[in-house]
N, CA, C and O atoms as a DFTB+ gen file, in Angstrom:
332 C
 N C O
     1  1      83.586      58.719     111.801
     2  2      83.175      59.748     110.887
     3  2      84.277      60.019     109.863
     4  3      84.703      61.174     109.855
     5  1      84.882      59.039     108.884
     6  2      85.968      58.631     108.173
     7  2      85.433      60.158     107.160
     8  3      86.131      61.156     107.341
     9  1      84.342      60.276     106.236
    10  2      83.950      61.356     105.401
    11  2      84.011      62.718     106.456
    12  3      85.056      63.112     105.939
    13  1      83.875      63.249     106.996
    14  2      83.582      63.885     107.484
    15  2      85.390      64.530     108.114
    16  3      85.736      65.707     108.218
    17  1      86.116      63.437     108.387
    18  2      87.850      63.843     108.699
    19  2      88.337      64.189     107.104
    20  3      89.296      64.853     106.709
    21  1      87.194      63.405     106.291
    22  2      88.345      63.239     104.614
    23  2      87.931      65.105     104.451
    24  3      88.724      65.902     103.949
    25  1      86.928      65.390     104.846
    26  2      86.763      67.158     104.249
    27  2      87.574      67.826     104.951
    28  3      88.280      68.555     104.254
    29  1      87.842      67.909     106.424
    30  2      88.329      68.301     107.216
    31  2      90.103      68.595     106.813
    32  3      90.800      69.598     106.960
    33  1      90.364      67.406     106.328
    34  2      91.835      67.025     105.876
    35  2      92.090      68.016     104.704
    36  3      93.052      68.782     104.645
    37  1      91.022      67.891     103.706
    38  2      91.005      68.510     102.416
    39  2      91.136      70.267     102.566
    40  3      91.970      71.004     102.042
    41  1      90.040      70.601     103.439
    42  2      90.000      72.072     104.193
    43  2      91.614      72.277     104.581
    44  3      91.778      73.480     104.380
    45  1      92.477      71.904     104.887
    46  2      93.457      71.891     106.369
    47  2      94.559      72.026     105.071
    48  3      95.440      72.885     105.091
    49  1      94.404      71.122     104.007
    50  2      95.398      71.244     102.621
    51  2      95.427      72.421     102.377
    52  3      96.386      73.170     102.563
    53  1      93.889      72.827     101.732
    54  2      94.397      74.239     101.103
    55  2      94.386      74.994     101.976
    56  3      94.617      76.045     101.378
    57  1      94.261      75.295     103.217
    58  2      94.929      76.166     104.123
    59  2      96.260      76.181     103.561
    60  3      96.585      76.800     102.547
    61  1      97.096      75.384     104.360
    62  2      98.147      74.987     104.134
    63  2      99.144      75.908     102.810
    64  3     100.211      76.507     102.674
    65  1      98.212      75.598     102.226
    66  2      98.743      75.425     100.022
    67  2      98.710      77.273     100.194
    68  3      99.685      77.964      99.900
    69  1      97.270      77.896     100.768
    70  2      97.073      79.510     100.508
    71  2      97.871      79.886     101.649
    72  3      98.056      81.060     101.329
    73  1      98.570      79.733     102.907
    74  2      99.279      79.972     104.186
    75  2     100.582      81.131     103.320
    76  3     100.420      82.341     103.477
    77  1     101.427      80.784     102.718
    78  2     102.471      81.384     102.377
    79  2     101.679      82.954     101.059
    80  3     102.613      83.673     100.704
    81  1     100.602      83.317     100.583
    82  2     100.100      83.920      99.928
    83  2      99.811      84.803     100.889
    84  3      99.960      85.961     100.497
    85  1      99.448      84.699     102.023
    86  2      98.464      85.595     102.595
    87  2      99.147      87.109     102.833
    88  3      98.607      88.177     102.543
    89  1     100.840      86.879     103.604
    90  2     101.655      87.826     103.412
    91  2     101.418      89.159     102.285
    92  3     101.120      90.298     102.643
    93  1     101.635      88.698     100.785
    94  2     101.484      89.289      99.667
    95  2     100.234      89.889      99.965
    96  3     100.263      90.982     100.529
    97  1      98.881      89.248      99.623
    98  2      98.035      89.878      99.804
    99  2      97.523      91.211     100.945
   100  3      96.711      92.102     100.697
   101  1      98.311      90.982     102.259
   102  2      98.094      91.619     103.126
   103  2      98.719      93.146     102.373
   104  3      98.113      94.197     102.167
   105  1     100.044      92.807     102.100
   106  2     100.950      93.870     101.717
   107  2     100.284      94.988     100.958
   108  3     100.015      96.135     101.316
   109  1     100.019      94.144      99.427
   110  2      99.322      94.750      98.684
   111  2      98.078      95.443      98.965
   112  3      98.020      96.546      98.421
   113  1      96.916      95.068      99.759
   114  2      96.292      95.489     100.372
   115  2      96.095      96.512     101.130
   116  3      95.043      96.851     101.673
   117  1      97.440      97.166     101.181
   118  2      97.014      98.174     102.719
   119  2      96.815      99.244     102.067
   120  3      97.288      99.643     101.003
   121  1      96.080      99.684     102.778
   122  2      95.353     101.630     102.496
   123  2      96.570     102.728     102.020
   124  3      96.435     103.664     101.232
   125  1      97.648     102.366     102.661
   126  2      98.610     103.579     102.464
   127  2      99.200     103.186     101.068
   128  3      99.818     104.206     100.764
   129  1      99.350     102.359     100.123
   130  2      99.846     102.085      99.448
   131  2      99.666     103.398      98.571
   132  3      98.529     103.868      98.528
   133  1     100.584     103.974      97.934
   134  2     100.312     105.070      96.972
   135  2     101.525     104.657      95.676
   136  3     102.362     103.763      95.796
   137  1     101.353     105.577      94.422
   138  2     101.763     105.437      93.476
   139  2     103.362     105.226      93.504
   140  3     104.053     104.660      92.658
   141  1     103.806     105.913      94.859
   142  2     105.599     105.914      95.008
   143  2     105.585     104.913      95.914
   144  3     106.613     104.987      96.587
   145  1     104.920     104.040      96.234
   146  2     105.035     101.994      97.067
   147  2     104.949     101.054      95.820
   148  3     105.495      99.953      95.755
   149  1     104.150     101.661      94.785
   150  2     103.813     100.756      93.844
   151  2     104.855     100.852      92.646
   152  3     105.027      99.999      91.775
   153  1     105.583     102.195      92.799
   154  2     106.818     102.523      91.641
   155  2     108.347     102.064      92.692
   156  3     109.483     102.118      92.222
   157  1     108.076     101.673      94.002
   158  2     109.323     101.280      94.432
   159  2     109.294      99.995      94.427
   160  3     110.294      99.296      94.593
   161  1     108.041      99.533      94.218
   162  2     107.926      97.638      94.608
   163  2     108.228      97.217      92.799
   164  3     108.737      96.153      92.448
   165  1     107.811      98.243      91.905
   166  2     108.228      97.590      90.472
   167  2     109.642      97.623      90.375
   168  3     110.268      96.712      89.836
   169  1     110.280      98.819      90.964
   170  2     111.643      98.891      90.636
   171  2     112.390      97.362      91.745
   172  3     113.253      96.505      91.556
   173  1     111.820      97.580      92.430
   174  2     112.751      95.725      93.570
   175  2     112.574      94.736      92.755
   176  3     113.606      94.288      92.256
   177  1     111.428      94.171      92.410
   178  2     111.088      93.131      91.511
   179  2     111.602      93.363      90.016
   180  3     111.741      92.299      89.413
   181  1     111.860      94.305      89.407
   182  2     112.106      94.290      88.148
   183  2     110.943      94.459      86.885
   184  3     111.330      94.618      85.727
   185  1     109.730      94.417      87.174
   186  2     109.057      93.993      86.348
   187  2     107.552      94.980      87.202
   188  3     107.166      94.996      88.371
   189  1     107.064      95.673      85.979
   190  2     106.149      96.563      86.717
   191  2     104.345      95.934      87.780
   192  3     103.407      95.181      87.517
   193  1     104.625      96.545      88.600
   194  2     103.588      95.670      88.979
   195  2     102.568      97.260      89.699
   196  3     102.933      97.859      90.711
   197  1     101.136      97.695      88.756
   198  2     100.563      98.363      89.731
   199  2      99.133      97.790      89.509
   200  3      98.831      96.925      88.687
   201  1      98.382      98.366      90.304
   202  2      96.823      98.067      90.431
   203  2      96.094      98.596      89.402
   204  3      96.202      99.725      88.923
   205  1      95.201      97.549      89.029
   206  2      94.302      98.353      87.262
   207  2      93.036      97.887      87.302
   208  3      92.877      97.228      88.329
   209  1      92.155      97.937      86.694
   210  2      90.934      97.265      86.698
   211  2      91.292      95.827      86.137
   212  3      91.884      95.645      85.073
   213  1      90.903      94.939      86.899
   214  2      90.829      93.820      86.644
   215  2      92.119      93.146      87.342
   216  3      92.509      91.981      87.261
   217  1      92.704      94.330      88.111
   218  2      93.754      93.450      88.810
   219  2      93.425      92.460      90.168
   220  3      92.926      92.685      91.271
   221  1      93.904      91.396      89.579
   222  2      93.338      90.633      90.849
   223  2      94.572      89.011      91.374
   224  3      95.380      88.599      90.541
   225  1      94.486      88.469      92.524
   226  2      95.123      87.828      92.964
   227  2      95.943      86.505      92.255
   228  3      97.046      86.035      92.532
   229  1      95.119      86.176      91.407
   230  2      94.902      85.498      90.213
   231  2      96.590      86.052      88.687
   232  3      97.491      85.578      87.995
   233  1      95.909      87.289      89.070
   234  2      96.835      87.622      88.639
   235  2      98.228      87.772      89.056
   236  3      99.175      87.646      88.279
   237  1      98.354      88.098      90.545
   238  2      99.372      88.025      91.205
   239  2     100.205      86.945      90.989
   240  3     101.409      87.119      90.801
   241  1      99.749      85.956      90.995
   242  2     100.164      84.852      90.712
   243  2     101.114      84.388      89.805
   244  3     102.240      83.898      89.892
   245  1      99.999      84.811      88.511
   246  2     100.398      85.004      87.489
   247  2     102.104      85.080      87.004
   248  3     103.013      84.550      86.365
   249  1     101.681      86.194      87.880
   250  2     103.389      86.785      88.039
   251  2     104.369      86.426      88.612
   252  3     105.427      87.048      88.516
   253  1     104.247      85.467      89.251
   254  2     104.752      84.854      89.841
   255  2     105.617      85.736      91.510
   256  3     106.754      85.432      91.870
   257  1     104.384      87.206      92.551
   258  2     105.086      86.893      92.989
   259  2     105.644      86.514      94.158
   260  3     106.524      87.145      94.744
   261  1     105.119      85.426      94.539
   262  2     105.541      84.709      95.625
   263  2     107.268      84.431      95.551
   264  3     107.787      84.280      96.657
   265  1     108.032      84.366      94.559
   266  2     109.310      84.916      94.565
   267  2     109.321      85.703      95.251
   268  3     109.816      85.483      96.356
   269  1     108.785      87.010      94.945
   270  2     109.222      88.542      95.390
   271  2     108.178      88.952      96.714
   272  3     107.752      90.086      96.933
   273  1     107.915      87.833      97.455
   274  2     106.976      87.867      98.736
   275  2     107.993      89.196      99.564
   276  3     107.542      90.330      99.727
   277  1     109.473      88.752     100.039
   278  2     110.240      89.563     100.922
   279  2     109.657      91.270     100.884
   280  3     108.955      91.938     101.644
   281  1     110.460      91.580      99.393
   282  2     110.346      93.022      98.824
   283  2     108.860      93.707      98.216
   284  3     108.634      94.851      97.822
   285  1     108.043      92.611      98.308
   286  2     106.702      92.948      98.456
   287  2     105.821      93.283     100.266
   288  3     104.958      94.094     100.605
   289  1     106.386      92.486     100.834
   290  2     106.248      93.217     102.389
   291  2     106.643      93.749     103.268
   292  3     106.250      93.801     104.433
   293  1     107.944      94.446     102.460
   294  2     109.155      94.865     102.702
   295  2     108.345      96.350     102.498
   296  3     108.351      97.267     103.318
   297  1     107.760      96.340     101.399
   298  2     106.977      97.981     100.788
   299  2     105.613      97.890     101.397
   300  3     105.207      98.778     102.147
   301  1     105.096      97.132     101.179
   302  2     103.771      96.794     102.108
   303  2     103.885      97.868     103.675
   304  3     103.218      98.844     104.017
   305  1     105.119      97.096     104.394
   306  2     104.461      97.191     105.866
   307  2     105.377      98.935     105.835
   308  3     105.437      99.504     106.925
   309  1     105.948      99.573     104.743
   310  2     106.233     100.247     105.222
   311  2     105.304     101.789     104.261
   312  3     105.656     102.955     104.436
   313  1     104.356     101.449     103.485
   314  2     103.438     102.302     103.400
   315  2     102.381     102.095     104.142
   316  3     101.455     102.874     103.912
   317  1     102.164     101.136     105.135
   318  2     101.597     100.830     106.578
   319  2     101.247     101.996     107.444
   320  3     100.172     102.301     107.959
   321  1     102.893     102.808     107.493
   322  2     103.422     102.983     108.779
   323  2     103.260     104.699     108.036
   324  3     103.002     105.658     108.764
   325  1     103.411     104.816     106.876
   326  2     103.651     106.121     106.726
   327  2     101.817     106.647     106.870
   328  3     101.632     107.742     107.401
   329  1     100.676     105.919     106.436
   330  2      99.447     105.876     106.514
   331  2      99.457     106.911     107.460
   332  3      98.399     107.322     107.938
């Protein structure tokens, strides 16, 4: 079943490729996030980063910041905890 491993393989890539993203997204994601997670995560990174219409992962990207993965789940897990 040579076709059938070739999708399998292909699936297993972009796992792989999205594996190191998921972090960020989680971060950004969480419920507790409020305006003073999103004004401490612009001030770590340098460069403002908050939620707007049309903000989306795509955009994250954009921004490149899988650089700034650390200090993005660094603020993440700790408007987590204050939730």
């Amino acid at each position: 079943m040579p076709e059938i491993l070739k999708i399998a393989e292909n699936i297993k890539n972009q796992v792989e490729e999205f594996k190191p993203q998921v972090p960020i997204v989680v971060a950004l994601r969480t419920e507790g996030m409020k305006d003073r997670h999103w004004d401490a995560l612009t001030q770590r990174v340098g460069f403002e980063i908050k939620p707007y219409e049309g903000f989306t992962f795509g955009k994250c990207m954009e921004m490149n910041l899988l650089e700034h993965t650390e200090a993005i789940v660094d603020v993440g897990e700790r408007s987590g905890k204050e939730f």
